[in-house]
VEXDREN-2710 file (C-alpha; in Angstrom, 1 decimal):
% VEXDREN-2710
k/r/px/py/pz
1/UNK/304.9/115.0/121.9
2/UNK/303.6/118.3/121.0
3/UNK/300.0/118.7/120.1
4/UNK/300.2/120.4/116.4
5/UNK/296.3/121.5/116.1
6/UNK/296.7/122.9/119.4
7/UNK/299.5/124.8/118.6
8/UNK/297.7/126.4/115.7
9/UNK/294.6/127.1/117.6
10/UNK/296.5/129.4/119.2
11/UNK/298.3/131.0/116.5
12/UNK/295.1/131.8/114.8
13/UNK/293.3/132.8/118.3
14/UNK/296.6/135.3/118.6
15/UNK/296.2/137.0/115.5
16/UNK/292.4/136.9/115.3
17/UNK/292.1/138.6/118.7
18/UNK/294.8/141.3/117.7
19/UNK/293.0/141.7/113.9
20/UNK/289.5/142.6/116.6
21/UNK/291.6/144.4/118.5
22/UNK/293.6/146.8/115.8
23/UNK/291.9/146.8/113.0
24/UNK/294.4/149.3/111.2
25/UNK/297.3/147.7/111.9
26/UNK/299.2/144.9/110.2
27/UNK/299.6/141.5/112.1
28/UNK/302.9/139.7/112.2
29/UNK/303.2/136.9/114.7
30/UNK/306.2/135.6/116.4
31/UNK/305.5/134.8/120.0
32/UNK/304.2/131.1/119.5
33/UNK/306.5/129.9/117.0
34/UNK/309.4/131.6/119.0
35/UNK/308.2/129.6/121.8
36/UNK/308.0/126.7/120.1
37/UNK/311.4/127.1/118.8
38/UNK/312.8/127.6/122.5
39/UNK/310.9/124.5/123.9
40/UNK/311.6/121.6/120.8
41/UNK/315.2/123.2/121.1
42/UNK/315.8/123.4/124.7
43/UNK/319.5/122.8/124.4
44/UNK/320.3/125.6/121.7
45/UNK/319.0/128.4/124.1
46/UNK/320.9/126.9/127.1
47/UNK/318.1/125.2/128.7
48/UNK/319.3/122.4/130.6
49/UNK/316.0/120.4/131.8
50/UNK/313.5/118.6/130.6
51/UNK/311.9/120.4/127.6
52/UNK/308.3/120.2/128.3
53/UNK/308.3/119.6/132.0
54/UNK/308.0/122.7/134.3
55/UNK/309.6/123.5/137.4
56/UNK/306.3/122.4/139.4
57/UNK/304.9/119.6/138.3
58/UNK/302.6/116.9/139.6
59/UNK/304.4/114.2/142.5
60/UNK/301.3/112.2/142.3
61/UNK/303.1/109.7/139.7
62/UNK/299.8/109.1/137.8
63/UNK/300.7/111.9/134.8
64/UNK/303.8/112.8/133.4
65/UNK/306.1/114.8/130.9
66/UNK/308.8/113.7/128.8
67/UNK/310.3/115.1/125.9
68/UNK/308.8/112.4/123.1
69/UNK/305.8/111.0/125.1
70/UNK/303.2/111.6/127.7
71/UNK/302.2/108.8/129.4
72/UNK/298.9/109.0/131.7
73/UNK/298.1/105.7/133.6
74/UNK/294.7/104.3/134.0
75/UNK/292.8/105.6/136.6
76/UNK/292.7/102.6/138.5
77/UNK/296.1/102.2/138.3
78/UNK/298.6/103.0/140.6
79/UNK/302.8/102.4/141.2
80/UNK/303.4/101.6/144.7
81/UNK/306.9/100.3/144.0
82/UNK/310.0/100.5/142.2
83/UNK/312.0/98.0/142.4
84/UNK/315.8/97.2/140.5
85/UNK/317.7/94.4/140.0
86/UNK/321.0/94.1/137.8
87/UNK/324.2/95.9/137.5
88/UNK/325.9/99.2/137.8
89/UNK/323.4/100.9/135.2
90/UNK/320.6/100.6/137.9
91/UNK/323.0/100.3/141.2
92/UNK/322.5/102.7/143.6
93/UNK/325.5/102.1/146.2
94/UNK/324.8/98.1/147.1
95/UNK/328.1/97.1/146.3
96/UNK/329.7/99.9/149.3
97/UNK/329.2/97.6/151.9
98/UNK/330.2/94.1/150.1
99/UNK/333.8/94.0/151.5
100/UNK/335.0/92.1/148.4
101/UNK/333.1/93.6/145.3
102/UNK/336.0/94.9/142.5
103/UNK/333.6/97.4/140.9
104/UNK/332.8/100.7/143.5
105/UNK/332.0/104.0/142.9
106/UNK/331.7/105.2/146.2
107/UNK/334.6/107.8/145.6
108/UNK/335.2/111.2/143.9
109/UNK/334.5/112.2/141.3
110/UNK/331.3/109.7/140.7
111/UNK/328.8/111.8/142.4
112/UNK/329.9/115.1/141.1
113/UNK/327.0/116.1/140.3
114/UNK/324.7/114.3/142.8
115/UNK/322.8/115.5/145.8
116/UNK/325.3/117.2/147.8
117/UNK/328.0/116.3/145.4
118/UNK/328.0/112.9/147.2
119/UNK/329.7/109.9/145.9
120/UNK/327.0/107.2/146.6
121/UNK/328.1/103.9/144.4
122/UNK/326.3/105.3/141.7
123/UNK/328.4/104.7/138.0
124/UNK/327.8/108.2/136.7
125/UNK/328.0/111.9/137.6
126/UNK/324.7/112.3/139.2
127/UNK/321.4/110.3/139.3
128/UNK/321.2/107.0/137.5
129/UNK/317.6/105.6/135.6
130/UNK/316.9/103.6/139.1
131/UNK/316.9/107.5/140.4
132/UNK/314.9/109.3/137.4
133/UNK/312.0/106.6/137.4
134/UNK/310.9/107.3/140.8
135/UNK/311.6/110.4/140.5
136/UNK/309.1/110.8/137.6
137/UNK/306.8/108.9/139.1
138/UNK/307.1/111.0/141.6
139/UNK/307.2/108.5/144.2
140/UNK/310.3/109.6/145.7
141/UNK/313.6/111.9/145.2
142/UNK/315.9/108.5/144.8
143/UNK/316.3/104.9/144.8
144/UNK/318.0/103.6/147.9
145/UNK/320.3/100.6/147.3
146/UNK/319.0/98.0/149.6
147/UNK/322.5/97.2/151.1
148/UNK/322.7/100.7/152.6
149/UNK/323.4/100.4/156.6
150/UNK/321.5/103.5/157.0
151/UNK/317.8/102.0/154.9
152/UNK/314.5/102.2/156.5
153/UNK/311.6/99.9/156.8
154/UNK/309.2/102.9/155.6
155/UNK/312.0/103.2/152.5
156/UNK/311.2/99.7/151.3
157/UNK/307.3/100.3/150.9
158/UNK/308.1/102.0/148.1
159/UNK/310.3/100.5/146.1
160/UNK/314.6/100.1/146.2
161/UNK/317.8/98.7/143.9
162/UNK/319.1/95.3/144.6
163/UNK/321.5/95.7/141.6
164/UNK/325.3/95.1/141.7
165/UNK/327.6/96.8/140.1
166/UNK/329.6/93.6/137.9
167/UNK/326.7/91.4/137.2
168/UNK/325.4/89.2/134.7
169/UNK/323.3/86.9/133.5
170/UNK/326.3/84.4/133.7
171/UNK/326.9/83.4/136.7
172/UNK/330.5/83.6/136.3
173/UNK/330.1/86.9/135.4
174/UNK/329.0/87.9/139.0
175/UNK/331.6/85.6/140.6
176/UNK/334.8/87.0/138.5
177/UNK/334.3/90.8/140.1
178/UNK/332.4/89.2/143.4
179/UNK/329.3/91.1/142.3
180/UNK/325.8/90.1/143.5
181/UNK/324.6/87.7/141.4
182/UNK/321.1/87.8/140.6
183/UNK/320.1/84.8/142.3
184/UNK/321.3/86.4/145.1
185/UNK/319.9/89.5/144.5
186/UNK/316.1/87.9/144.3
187/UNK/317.0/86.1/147.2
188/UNK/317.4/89.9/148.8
189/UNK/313.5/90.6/147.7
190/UNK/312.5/87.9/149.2
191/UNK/314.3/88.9/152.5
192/UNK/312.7/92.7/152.2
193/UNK/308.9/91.7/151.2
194/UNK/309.5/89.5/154.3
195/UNK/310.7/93.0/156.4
196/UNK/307.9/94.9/155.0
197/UNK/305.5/91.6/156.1
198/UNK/306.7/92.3/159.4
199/UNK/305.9/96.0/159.4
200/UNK/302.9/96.5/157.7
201/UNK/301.1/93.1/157.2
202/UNK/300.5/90.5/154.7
203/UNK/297.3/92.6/153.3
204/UNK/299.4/95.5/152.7
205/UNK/303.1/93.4/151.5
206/UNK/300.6/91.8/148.8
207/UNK/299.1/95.0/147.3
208/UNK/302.4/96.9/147.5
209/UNK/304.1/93.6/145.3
210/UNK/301.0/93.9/142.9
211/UNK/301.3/97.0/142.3
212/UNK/305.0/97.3/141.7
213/UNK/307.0/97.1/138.6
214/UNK/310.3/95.8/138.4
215/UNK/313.3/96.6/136.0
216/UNK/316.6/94.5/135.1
217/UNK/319.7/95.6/133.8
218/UNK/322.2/93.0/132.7
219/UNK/323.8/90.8/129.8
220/UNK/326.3/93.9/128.7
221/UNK/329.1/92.8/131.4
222/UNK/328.6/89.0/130.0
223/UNK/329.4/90.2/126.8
224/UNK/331.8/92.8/126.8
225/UNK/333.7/91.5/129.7
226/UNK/332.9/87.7/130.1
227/UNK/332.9/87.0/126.4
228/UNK/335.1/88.8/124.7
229/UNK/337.8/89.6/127.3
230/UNK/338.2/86.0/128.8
231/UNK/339.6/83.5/126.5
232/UNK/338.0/80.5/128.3
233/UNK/334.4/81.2/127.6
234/UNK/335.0/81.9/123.5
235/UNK/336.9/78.6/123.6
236/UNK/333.6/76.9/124.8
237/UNK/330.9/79.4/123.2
238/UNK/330.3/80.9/119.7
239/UNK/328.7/84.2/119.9
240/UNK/325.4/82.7/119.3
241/UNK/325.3/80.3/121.3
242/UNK/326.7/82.4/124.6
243/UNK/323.6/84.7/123.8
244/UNK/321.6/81.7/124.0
245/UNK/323.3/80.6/127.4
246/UNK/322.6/84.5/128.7
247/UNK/319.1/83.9/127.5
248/UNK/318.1/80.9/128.9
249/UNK/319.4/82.4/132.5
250/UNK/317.1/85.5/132.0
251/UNK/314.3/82.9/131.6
252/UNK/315.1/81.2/134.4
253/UNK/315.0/84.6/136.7
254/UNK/312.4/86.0/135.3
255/UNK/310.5/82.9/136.1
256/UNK/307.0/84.1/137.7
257/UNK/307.6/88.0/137.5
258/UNK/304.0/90.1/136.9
259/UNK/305.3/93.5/135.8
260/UNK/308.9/93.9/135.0
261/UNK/310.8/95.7/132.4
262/UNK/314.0/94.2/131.0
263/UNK/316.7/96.5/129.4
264/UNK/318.4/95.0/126.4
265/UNK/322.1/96.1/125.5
266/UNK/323.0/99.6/124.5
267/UNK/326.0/99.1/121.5
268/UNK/328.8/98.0/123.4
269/UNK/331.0/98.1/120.7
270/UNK/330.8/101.8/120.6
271/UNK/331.6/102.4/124.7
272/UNK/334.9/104.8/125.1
273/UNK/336.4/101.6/126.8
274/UNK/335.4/99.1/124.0
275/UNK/337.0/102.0/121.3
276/UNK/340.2/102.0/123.5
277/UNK/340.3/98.1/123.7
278/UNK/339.2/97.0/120.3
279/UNK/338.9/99.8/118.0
280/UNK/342.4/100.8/116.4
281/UNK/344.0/103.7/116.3
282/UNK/341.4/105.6/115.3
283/UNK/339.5/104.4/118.6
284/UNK/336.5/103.1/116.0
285/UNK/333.1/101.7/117.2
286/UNK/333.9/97.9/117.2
287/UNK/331.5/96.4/115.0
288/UNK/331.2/92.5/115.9
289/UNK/331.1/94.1/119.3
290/UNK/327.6/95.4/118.4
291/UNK/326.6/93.0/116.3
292/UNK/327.1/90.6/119.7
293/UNK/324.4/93.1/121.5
294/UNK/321.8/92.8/118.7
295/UNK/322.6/89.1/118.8
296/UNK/321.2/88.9/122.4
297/UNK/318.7/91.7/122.3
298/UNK/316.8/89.7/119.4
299/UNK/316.9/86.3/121.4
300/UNK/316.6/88.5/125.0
301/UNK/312.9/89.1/122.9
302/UNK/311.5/85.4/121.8
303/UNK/312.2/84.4/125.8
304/UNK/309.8/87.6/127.0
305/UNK/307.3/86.5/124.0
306/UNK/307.6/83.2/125.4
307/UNK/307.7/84.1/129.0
308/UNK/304.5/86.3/127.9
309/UNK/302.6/83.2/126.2
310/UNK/303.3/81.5/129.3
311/UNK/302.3/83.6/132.3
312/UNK/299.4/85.2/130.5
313/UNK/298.8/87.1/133.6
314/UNK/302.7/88.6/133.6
315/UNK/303.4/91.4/132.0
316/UNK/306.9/91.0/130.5
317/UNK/308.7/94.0/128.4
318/UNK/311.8/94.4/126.5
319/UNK/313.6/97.9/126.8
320/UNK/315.1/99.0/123.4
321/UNK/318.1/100.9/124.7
322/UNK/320.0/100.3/121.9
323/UNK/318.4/102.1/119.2
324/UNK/318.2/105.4/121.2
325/UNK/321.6/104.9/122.7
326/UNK/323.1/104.3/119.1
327/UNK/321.5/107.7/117.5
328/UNK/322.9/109.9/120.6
329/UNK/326.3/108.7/119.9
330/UNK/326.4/108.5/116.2
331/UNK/324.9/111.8/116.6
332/UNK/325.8/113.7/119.7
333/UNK/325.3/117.3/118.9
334/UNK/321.6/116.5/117.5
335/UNK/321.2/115.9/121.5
336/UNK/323.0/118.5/122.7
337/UNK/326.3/116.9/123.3
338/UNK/329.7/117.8/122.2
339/UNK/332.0/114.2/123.0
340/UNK/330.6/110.6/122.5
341/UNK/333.7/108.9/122.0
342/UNK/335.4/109.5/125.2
343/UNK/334.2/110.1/129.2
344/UNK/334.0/113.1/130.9
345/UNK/336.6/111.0/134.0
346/UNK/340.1/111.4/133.2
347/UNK/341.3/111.1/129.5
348/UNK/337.7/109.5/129.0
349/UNK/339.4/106.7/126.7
350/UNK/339.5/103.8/129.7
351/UNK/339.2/105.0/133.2
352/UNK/335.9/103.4/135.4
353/UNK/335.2/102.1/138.9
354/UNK/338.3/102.6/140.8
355/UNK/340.6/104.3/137.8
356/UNK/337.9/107.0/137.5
357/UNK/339.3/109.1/140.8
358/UNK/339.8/112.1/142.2
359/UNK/343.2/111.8/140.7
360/UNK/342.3/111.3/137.9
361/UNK/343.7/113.7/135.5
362/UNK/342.1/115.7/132.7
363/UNK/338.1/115.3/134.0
364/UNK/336.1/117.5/132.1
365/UNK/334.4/120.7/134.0
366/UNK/330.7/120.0/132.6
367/UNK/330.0/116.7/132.7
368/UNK/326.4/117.3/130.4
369/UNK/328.3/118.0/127.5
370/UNK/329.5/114.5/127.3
371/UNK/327.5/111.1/126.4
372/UNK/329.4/109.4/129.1
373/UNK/330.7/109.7/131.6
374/UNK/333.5/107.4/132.4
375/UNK/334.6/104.9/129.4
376/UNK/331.7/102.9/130.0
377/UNK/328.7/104.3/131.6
378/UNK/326.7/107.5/130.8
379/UNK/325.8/110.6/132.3
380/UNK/323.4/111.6/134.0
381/UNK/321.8/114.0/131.2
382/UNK/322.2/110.9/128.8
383/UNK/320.6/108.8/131.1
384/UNK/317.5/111.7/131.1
385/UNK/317.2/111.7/127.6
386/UNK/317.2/107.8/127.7
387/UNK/314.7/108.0/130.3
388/UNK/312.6/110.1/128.5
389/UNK/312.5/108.3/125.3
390/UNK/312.6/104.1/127.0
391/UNK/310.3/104.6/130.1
392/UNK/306.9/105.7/128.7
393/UNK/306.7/103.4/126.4
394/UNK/307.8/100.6/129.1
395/UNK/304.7/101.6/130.9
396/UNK/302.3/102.1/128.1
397/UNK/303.2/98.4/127.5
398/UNK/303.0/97.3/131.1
399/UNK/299.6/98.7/131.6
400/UNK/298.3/99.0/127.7
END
């Protein structure tokens, strides 16, 4: 956030200094506010990075820019680790190399946009939050998905994303797409602190896992997939008490976590896909839909207050991605987006995973004038913007 009495400071230093130096002449000034114009509205003058971030900035990961917050850690505080667990919002290519998973994006065009306009796994044009948190913490360029044939020993030390694209808090959730659950997936971090044992020593393994902080994604597949598209499970749940099922399996895996940040549900009811499905001709957000995601956001919160009470020397915080995630879509061009009601793949309206391809036909040219970027999951220059409102104050939490 900008500094206001700063800013005036040097309004008044600019005009007193010029007053000194021409004494005849008549003062207007223009440069500060026209700056400040250009960097509060980055996107009306075509600027497409991060507002108040410059080109060169620090990669020490202990101070850093965003557009609503600046976030400095204390000084005897440091982020080793990264580490992300979850489904495809924080996957970054494990489910390649599970023979059987349905939900890949190791194909054009996911990746358009990415490092060598790679397809990797990753669900979006580009980099995905798993990416942009290192990346700000400048602890490394990317996540690296833990699956990938091609990882490194010296990779793990500093964090990587055991997410699968698919998963849920239900375990039928995982099983129906033969995504990783996230039993499996802890059993993974188990198996890698053991690999980094090995390499580096118990001494070192310990401080790296101290030092880490963790982030899940999941609970939007149970409920917008699970739920609501399979007849069997609203037979034997109401909505409430399917959140409460979904929240008593978060509690169970978050059993015994220190530092770990745990992404609610954006409004699912207002996805391109969900619109498509559910919303009418007029492809309208589906209310009960969101009202579901609220549902389990509110009860996702008593478990991490009671999680909290519990391990008093945890750190458990809920990530509000639905509040931020609602305003860019109600209000897309405040943002500096043109479509939120339809992907950037295809005809937008219900194309993902493997109907989001190179075939696909209609896919937009400039993927960061859209809010998503197939029907379900956003682009990368959403995910910045969510990045840059969710993850300092996920920290200042975590370490407050």
């Amino acid at each position: 956030m900008c500094t206001e009495g700063v800013n005036q400071a040097a309004q008044l230093s600019e005009i007193n200094t010029l007053k000194i130096t021409l004494p005849q002449a008549e003062i207007l000034s223009t440069l500060t506010s026209t700056s400040v114009s250009l960097i509060s509205s980055r996107k009306t003058f075509m600027f497409p990075i991060d507002r108040i971030r410059g080109c060169c900035y620090s990669e020490t990961g202990q101070l850093f820019y965003t557009s609503e917050a600046t976030v400095k850690l204390p000084d005897n505080v440091t982020i080793s680790a990264i580490f992300m667990f979850g489904d495809s919002i924080v996957d970054t290519g494990n489910n390649n190399n599970k023979l059987n998973a349905v939900a890949r994006s190791n194909f054009p065009p996911y990746g358009r946009d990415f490092m060598g306009a790679k397809p990797t796994g990753r669900f979006s044009n580009g980099k995905i939050p798993s990416d942009l948190i290192v990346e700000t913490l400048g602890i490394k360029e990317v996540l690296p998905a833990y699956l990938d044939p091609d990882i490194q020993t010296k990779d793990l030390l500093t964090g990587v994303s055991f997410a699968s694209a698919g998963a849920g808090y239900d375990p039928v959730t995982s099983w129906l797409v033969s995504a990783i659950s996230l039993t499996k997936q802890l059993q993974l971090f188990e198996e890698c602190m053991e690999r980094v044992k090995e390499s580096v020593g118990e001494e070192r393994a310990r401080n790296i896992t101290a030092n880490s902080v963790s982030i899940v994604s999941a609970g939007s597949n149970d409920i917008a997939n699970t739920y609501f598209l399979l007849l069997f499970r609203i037979l034997e749940f109401n909505i409430s008490s399917y959140a409460d099922l979904l929240a008593t399996s978060a509690s169970l895996f978050l059993e015994g976590a220190r530092k770990i940040g745990v992404l609610g549900s954006p409004p699912l009811g207002c996805m391109p896909s969900s619109r498509t499905v559910r919303g009418g001709l007029d492809r309208n957000c589906v209310t009960y839909y969101n009202e579901a995601a609220q549902l389990f956001n509110s009860k996702m919160k008593v478990v991490l207050d009671n999680l909290n009470k519990k391990y008093p020397q945890s750190r458990m915080v809920f990530i509000d991605g639905y509040t931020i995630m609602n305003d860019i879509i109600q209000n897309p061009k405040k943002y500096g987006f043109e479509v939120a009601d339809r992907g950037c793949c295809g005809t937008g309206t219900f194309e993902v995973a493997a109907t989001c391809n190179q075939w696909s036909l209609f896919t937009c040219t400039n993927a960061s004038k859209y809010v998503f970027w197939d029907s379900y999951h956003p682009t990368e220059e959403t995910y910045r913007i969510l990045m840059d409102y969710l993850f300092p104050d996920m920290l200042n939490q975590l370490f407050s």
